[in-house]
VEXTOR-820640 format. One record per residue: residue in one letter; z, x, y of N, C-alpha, C, CB in turn. Coordinates in steps of 0.05 Angstrom, whole numbers, padded with zeros to 5 digits, always signed. Each point is the difference from the previous one (the first is absolute). Glycine has a CB too. Layout:
// residues N
AZXYZXYZXYZXY/...
This chain:
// residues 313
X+03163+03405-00985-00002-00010+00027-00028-00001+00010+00046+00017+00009/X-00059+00010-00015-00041-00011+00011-00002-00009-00008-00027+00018+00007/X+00038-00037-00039-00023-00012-00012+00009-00025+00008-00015+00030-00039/X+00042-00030+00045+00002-00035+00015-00017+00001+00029+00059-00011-00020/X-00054+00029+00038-00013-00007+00020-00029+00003+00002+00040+00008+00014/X-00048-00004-00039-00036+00005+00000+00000-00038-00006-00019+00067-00030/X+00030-00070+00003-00009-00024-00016+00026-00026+00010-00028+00035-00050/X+00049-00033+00061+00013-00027+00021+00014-00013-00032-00047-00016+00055/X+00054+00038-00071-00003-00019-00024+00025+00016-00020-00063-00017+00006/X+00082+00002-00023+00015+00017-00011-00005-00004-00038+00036-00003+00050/X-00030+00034-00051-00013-00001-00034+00017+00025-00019-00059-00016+00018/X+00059+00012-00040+00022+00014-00012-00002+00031+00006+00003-00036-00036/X-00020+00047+00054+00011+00027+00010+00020+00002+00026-00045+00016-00019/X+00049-00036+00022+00003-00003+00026+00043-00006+00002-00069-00023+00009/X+00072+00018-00032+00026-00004-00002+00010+00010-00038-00005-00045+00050/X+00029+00041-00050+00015+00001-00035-00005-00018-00013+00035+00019+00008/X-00043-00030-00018-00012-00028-00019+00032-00002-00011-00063+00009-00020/X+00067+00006+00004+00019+00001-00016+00035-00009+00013-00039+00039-00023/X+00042-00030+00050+00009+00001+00021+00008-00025+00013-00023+00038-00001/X-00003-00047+00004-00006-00029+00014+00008-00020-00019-00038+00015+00028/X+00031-00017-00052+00003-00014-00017+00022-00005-00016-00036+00009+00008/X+00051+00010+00000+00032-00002-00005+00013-00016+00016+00001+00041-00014/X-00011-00033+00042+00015-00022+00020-00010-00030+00001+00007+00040+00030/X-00031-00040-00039-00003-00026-00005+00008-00015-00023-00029+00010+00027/X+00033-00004-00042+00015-00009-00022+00035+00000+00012-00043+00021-00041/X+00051-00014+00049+00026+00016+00015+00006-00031+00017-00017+00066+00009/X+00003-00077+00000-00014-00027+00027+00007-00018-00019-00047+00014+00032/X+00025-00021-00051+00000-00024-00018+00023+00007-00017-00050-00013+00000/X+00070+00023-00010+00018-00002-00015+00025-00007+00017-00024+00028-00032/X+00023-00010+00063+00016-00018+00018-00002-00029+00008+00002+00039+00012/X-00012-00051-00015-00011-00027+00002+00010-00020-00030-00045+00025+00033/X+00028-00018-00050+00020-00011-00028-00017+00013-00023+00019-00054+00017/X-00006+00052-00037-00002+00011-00021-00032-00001-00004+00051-00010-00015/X-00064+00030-00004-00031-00005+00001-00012+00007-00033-00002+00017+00058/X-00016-00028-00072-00010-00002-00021-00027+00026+00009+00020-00059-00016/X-00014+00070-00015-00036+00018+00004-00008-00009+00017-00018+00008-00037/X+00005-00039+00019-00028-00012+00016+00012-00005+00021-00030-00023-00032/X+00049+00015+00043-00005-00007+00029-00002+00031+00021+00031-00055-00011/X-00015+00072+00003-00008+00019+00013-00038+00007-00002+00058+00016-00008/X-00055-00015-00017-00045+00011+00006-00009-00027+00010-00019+00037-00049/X+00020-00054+00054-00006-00027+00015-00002+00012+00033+00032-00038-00038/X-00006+00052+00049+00001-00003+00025-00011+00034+00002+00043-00047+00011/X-00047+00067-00027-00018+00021+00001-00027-00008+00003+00029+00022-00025/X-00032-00043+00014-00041+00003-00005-00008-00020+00026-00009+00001-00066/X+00028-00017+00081-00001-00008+00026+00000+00017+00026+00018-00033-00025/X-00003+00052+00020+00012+00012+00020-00020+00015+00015+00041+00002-00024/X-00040+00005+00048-00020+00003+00014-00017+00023+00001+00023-00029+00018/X+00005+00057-00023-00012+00026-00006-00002+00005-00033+00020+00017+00047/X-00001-00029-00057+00000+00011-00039-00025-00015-00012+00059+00001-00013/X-00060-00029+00016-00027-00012-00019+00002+00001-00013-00024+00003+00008/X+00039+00008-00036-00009+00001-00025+00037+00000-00021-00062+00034+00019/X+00050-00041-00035+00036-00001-00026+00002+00023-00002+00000-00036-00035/X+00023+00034+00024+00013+00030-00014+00005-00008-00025+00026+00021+00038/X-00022+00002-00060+00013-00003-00026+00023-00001-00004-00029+00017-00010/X+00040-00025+00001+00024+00001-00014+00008+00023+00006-00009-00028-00034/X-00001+00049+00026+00024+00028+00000-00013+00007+00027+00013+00025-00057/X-00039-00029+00077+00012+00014+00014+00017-00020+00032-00041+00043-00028/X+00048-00077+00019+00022-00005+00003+00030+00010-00002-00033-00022-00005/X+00038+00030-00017+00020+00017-00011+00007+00025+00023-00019-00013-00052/X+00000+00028+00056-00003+00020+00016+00015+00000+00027-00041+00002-00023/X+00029-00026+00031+00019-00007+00029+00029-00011+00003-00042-00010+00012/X+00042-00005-00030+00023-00007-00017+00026+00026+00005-00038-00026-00040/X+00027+00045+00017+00009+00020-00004+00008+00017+00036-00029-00003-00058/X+00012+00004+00079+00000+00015+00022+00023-00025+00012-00057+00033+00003/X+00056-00054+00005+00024-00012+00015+00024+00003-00027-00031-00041+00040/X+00032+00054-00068+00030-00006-00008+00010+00027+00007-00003-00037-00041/X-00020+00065+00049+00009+00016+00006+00011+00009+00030-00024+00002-00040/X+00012-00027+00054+00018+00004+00026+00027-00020+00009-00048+00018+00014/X+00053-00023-00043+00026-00025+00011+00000-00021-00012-00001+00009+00042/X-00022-00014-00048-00005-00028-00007+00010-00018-00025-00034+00018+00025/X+00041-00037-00032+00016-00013-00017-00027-00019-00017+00053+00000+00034/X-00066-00003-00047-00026-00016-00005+00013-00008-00030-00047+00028+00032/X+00039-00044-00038+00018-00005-00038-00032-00023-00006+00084-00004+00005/X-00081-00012-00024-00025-00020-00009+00014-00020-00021-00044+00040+00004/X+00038-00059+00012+00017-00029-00005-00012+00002-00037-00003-00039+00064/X+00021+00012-00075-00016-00004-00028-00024-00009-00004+00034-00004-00010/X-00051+00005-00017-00027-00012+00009+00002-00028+00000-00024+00036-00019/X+00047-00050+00015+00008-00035+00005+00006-00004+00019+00014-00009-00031/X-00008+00026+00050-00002-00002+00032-00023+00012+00010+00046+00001+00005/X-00065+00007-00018-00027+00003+00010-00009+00030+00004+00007-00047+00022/X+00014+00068-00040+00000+00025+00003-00012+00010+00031-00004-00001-00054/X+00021-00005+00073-00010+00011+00027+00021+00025+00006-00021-00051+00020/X+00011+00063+00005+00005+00029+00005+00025-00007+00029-00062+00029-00020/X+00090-00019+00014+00019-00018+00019+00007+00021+00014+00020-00037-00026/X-00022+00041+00051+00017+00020+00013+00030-00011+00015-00051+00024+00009/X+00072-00005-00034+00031-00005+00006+00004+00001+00026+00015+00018-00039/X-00020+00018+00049+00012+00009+00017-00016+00019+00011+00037-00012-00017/X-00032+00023+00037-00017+00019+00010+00017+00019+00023-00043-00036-00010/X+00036+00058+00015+00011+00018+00025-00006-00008+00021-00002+00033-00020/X-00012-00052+00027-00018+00002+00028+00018-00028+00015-00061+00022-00020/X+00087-00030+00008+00013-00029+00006+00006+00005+00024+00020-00015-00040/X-00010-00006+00051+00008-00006+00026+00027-00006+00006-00040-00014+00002/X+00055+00027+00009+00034+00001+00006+00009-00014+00017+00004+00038-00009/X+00014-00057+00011+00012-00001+00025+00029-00002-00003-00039-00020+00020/X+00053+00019+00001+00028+00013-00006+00010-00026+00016-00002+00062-00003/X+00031-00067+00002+00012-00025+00009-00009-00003+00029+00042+00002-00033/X-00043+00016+00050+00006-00003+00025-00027-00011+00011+00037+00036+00000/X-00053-00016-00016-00040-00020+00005-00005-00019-00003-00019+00022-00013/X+00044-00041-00009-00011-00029-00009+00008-00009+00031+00011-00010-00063/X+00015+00015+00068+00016-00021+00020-00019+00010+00026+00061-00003-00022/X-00082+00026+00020-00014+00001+00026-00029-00015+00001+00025+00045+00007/X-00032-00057-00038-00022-00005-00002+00006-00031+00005-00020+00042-00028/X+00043-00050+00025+00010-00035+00007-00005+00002+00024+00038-00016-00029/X-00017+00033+00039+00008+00004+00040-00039-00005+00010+00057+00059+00002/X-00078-00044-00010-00025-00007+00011-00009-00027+00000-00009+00039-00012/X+00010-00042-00010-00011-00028-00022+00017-00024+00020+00000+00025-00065/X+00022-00024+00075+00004-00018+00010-00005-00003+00034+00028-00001-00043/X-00033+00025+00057+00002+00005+00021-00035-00012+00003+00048+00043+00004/X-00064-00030-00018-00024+00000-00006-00017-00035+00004+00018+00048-00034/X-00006-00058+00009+00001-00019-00003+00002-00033+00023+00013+00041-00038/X+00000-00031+00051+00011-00026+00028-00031+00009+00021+00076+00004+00003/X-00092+00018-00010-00013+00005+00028-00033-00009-00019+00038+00049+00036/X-00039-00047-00057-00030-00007-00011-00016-00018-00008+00011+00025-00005/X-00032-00027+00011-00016-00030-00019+00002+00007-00019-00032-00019+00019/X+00030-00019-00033+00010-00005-00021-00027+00018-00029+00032-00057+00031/X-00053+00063-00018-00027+00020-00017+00017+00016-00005-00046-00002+00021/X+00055+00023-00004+00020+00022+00004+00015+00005-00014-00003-00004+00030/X+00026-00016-00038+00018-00002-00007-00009+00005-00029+00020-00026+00040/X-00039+00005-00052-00013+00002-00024-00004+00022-00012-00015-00031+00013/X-00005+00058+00007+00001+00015-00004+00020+00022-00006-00030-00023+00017/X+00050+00019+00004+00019+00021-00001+00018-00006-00031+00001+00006+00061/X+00005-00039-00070+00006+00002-00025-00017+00013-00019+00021-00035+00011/X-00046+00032-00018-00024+00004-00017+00015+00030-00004-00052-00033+00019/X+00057+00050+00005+00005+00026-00005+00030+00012-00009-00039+00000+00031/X+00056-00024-00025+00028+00004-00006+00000+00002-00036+00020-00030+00051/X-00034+00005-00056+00002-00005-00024-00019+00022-00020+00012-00051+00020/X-00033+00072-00011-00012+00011-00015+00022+00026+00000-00052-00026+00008/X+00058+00038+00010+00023+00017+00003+00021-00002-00012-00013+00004+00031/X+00019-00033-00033+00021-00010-00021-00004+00012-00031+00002-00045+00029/X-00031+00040-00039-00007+00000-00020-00005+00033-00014-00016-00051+00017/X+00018+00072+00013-00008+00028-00015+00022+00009+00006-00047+00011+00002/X+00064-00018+00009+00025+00011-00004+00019-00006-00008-00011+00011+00020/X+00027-00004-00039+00008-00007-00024+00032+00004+00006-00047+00013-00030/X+00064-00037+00046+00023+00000+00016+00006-00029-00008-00010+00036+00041/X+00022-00044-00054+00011-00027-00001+00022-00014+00025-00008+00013-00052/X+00012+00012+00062+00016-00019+00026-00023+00003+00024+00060+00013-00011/X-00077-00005+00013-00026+00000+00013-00011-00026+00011-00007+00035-00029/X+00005-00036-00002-00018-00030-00006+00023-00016-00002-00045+00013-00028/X+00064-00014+00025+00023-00027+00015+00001-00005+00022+00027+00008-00022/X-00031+00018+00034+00007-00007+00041-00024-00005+00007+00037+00035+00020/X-00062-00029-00037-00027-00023+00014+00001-00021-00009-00030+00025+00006/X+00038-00034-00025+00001-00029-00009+00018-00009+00021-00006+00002-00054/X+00035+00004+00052+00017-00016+00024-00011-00004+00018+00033+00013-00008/X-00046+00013+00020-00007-00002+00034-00024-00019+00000+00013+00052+00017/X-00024-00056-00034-00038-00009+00002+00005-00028+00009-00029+00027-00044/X+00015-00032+00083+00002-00021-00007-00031-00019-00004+00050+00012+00022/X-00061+00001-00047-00023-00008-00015+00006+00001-00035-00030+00020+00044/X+00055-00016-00046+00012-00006-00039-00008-00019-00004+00040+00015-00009/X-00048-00018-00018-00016-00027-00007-00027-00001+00002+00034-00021+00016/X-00043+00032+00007-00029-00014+00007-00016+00022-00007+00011-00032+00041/X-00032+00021-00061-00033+00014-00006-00013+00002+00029-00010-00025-00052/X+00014+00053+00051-00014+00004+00027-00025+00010+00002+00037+00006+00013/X-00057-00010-00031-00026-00006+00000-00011-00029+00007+00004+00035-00029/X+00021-00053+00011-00012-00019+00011+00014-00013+00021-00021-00004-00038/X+00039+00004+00048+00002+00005+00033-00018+00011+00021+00037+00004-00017/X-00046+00018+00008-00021+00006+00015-00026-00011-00001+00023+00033-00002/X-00031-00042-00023-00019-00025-00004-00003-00023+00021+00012+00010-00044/X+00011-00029+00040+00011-00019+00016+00004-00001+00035+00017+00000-00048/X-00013+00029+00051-00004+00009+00026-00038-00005+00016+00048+00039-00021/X-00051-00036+00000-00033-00001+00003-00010-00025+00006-00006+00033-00032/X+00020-00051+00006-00009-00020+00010+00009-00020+00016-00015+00012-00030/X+00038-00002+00043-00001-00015+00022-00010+00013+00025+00034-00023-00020/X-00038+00044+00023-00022+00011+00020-00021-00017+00006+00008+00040-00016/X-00028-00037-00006-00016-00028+00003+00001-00027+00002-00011+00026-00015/X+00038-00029+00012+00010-00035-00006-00013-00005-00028-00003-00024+00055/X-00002+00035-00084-00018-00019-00015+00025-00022-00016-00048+00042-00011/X+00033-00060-00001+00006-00014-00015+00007+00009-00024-00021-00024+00025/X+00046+00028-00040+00005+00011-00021+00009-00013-00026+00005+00028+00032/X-00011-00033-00048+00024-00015-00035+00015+00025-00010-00041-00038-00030/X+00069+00047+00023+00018+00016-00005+00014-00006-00022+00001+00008+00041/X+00012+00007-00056+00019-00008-00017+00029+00008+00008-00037+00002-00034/X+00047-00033+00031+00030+00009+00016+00023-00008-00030-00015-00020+00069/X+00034+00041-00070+00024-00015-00008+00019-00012+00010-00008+00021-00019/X+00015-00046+00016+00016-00021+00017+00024+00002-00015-00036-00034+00019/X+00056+00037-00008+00034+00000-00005+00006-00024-00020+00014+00018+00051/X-00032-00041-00042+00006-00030-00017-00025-00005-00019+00029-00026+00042/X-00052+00022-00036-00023+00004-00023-00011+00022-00011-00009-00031+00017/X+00018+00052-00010-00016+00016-00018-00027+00015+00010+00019-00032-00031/X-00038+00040+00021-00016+00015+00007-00023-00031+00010+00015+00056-00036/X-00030-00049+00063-00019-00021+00007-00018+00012+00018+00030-00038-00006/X-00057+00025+00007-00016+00011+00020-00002-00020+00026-00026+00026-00039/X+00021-00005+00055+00011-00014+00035-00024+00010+00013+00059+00006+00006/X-00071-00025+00004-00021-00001+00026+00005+00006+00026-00015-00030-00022/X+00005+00045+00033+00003+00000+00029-00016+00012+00020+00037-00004-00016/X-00028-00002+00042-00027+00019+00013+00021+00017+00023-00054-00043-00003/X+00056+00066-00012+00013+00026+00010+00003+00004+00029-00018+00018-00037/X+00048-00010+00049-00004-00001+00032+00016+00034+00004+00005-00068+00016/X+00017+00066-00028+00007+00030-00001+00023+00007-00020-00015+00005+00049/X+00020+00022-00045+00019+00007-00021+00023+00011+00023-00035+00013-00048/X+00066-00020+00037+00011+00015+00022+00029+00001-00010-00034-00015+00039/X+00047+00035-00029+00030-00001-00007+00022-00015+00014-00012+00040-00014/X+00027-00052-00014+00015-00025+00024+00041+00011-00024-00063-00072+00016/X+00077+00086+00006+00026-00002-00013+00000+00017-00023+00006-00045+00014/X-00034+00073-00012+00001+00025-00018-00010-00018-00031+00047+00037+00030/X-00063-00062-00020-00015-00004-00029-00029-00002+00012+00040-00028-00032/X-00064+00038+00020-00028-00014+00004-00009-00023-00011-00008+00038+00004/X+00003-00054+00020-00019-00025-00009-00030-00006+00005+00040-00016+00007/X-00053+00008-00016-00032-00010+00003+00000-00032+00013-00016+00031-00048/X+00012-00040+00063-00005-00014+00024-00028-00013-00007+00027+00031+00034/X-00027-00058-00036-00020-00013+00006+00003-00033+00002-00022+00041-00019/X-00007-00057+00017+00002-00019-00009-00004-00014-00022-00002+00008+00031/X+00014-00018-00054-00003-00011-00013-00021-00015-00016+00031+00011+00024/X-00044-00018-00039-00017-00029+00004+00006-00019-00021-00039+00022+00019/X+00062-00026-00034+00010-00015-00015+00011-00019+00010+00002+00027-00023/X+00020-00017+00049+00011-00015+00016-00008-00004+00028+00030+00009-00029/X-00044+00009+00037-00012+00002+00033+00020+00013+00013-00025-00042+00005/X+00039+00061-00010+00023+00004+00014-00004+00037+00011+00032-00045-00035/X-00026+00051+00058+00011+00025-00008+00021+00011-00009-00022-00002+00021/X+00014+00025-00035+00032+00007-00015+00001+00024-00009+00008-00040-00017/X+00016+00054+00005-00012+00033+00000+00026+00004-00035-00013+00025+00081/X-00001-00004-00086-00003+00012-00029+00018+00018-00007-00043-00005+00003/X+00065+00008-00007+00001+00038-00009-00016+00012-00026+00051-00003+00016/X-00058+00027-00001-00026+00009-00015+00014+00024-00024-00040-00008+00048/X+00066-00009-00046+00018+00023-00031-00009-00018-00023+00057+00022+00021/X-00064-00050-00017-00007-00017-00015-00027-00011-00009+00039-00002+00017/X-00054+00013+00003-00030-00003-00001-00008+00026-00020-00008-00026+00055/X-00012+00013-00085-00010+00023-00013-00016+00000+00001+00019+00006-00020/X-00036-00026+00026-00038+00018+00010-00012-00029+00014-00020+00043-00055/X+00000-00015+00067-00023-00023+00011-00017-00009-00024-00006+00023+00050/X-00001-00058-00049-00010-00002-00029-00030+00004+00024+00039-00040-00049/X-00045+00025+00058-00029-00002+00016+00000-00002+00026-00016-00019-00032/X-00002+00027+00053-00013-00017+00015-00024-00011+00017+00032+00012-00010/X-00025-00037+00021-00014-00011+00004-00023+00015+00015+00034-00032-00009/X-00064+00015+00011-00015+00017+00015-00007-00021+00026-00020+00032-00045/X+00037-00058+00045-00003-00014+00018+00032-00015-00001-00059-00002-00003/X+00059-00001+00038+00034-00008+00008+00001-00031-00001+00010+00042+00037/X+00002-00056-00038+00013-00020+00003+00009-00006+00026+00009+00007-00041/X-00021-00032+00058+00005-00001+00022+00029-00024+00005-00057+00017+00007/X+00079+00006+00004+00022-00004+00005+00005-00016+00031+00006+00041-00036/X-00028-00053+00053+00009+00006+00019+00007-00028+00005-00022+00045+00012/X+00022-00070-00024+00018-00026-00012+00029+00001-00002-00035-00007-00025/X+00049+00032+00018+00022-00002-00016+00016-00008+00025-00008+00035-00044/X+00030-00061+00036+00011-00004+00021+00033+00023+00003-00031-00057-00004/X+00040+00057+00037+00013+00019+00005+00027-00009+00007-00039+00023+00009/X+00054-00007-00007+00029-00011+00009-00002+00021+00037+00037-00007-00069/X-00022+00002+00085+00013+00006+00024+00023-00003+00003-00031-00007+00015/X+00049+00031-00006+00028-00006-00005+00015+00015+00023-00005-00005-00054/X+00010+00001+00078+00015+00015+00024+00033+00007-00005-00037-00027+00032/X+00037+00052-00036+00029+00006+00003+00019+00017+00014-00014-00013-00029/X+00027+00010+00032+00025+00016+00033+00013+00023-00022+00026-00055+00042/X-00032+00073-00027+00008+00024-00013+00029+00022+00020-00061-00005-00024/X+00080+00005+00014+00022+00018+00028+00000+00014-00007+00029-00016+00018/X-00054+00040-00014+00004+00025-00017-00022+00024+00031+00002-00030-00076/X+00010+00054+00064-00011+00019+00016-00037+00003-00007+00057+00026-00001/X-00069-00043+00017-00029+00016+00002-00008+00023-00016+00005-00010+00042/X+00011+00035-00050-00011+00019-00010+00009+00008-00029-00007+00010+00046/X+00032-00038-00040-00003-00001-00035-00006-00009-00015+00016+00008+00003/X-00039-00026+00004-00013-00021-00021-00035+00015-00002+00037-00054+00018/X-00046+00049-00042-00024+00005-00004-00022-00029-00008+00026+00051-00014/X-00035-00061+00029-00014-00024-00003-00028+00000-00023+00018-00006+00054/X-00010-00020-00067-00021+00011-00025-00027-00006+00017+00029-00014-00055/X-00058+00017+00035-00018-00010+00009+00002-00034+00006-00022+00043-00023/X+00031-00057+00011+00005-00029-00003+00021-00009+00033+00000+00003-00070/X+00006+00019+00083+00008-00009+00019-00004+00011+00029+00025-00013-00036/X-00018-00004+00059+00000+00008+00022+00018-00012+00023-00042+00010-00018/X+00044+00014+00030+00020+00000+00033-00011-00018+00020+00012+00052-00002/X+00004-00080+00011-00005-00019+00012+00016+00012+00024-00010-00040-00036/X+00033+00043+00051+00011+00010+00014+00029+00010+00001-00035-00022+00012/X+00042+00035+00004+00026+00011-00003+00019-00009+00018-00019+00035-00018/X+00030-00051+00021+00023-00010+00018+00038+00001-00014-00049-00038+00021/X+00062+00045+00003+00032+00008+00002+00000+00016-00034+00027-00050+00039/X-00037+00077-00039-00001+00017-00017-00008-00019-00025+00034+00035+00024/X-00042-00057-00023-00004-00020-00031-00034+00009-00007+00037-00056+00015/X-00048+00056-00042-00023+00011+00000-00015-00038-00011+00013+00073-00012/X-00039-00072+00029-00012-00027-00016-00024+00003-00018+00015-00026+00038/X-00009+00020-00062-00023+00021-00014-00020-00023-00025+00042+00057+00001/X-00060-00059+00008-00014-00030-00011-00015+00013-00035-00020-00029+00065/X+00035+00017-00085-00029+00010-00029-00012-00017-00013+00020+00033-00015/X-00041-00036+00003-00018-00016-00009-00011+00013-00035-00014-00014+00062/X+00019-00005-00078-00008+00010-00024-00002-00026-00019+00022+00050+00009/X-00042-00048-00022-00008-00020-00019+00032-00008-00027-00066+00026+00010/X+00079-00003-00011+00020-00001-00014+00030+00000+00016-00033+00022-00033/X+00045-00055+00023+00026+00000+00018+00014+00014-00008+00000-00036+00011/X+00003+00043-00040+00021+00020-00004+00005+00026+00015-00007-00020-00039/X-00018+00029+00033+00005+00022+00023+00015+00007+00029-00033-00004-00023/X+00021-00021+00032+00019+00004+00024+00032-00018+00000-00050+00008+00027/X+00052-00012-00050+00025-00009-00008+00026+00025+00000-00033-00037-00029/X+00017+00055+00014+00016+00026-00014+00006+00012+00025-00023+00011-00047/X+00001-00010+00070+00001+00010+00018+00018-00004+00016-00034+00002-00008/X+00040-00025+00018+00016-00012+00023+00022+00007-00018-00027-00040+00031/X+00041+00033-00049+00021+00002-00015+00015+00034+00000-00027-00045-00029/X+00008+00062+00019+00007+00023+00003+00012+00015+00027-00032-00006-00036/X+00020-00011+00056+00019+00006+00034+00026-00009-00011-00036-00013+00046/X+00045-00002-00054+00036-00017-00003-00002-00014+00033+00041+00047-00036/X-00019-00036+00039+00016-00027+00020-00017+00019+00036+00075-00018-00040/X-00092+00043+00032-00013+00006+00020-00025-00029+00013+00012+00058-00024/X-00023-00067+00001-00027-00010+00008+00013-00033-00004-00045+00046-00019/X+00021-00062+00047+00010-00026+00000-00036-00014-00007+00056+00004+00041/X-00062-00019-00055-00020-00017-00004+00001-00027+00027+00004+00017-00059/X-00037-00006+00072-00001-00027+00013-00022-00012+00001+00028+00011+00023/X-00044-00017-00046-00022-00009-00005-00008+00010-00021-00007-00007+00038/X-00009-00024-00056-00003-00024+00011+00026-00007-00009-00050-00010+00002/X+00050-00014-00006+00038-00018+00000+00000+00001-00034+00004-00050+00053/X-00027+00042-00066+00002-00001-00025+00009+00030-00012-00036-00040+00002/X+00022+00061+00007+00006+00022-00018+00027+00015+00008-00050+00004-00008/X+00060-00012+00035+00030-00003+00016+00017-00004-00022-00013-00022+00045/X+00016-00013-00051+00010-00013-00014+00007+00012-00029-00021-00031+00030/X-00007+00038-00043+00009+00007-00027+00006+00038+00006-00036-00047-00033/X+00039+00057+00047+00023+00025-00002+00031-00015+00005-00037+00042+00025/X+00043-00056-00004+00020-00014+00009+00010-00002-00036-00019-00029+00057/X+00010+00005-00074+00005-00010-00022+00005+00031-00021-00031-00053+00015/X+00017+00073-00022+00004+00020-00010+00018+00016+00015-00038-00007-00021/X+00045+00013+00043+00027+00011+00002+00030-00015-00001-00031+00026+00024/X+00020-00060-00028+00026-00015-00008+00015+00010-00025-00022-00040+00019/X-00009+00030-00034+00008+00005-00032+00009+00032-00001-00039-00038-00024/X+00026+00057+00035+00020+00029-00004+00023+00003+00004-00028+00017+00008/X+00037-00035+00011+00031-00007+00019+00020-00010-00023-00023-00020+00051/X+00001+00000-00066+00024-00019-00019+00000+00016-00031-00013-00058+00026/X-00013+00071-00031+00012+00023-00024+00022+00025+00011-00052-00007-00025/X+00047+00012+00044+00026+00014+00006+00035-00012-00001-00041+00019+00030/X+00030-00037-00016+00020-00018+00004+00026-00017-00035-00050-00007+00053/X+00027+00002-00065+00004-00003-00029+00002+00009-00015-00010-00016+00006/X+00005+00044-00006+00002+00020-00015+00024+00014-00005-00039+00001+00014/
């Protein structure tokens, strides 16, 4: 202890070498299996050790975690003779009643946080998942997650870039072609119906339109200059809504014109008709289209044809 507080500095009197170096090997074998070299790799980096070890006195530490519990065995040398830790004393338990309390949070949790948050709080579901060794554990986070599916690095990526708005090229898999790269200039990421989508505009078609990002596998590039969107022509579409004020959540794409005999008038504008196609549709027989006559018309015509596949069916 003087000699740390003389010199601010830590050095092998100052702790167990032998000690320390068990637990760090103890770390990297919890993590995944590890080769000599990669263990003296991350020794001669490390910030207090600096330097390799030998072989036997690898062994050594080895030997100190199998004497406190530890399960360590060494794959074949055709699997790359690495150092595997089975099992260990130091696991993590949980018992039925913790899973069903760790959902009960997870969902309560969940309805009140940003979508960063949320990210986070999976990041940690899923690493907890991984050291504790409960197969119905890790079922009731898969069920409950409502982030399954999604690389949540790069979700969190994508989060970024629509922060900034940049212009992005992605690789998407499409249900009908296959794997393709998609342009766009990023507006946000957000949850719609317990799936995440990526939101933007387009530039293939000029459209806005949004992504699920269970399907997006990477950002390929981007741009260091945007594409000026502000040409793209738009749709306007006014519709009568008989619904309670506090139960509707208005996207960005729309806005509250007025409220008369409890009816709500709620005007949206988006470069993509579909969108507000799905939209109005998804009210049912709540929402009435009154503007313009053309985009009136063709819902009119698509709830015929739903009338007469029912009808024919």
């Amino acid at each position: 202890m003087k000699e740390f507080m003389k010199n601010k500095t830590v050095t092998y009197n100052l702790m167990s070498f032998t000690g320390f170096k068990s637990l760090v090997v103890f770390s990297l074998l919890l993590e995944a299996p590890r080769s000599y070299d990669e263990i003296n790799e991350y020794f001669k980096n490390h910030e207090f050790i600096k330097e390799p070890v030998s072989i036997d006195t690898l062994r050594v530490y080895l030997t100190s975690l199998r004497m406190v519990g530890c399960e360590i065995i060494r794959t074949r040398k055709a699997d790359g003779g690495k150092y595997k830790l089975v099992s260990h004393p130091f696991e993590l338990k949980v018992s039925d009643e913790q899973i069903k309390s760790i959902v009960k949070v997870y969902k309560a949790v969940s309805k009140n946080i940003e979508l960063y948050e949320l990210i986070i709080l999976e990041k940690f579901l899923r690493k907890i998942s991984l050291l504790i060794n409960n197969p119905d554990l890790t079922a009731a986070i898969e069920k409950m997650s409502i982030l399954s599916g999604v690389n949540l690095e790069l979700a969190g990526q994508l989060i970024r870039h629509c922060k900034n708005k940049d212009q992005i090229t992605f690789l998407y898999n499409s249900p009908k072609s296959g794997d393709k790269e998609i342009e766009i200039i990023t507006d946000k990421v957000e949850l719609n119906n317990n799936k995440l989508y990526l939101y933007g505009t387009g530039l293939d078609y000029k459209q806005y339109g949004y992504f699920p990002i269970s399907r997006i596998k990477a950002v390929v590039s981007v741009s260091m200059f945007k594409t000026d969107i502000s040409n793209i022509e738009t749709l306007t579409v006014g519709y009568e809504l008989n619904i309670n004020p506090n139960e509707i959540k208005l996207t960005d794409e729309e806005k509250l014109i007025d409220i008369k005999d409890g009816k709500l008038l709620i005007e949206s504008t988006t470069s993509n008709p579909f969108i507000i196609k799905q939209r109005v549709l998804s009210f049912g027989t709540g929402c009435k289209v009154l503007y313009p006559d053309s985009f009136r018309n063709e819902i009119i015509n698509t709830l015929k044809k739903m009338r007469e596949g029912y009808l024919n069916g």
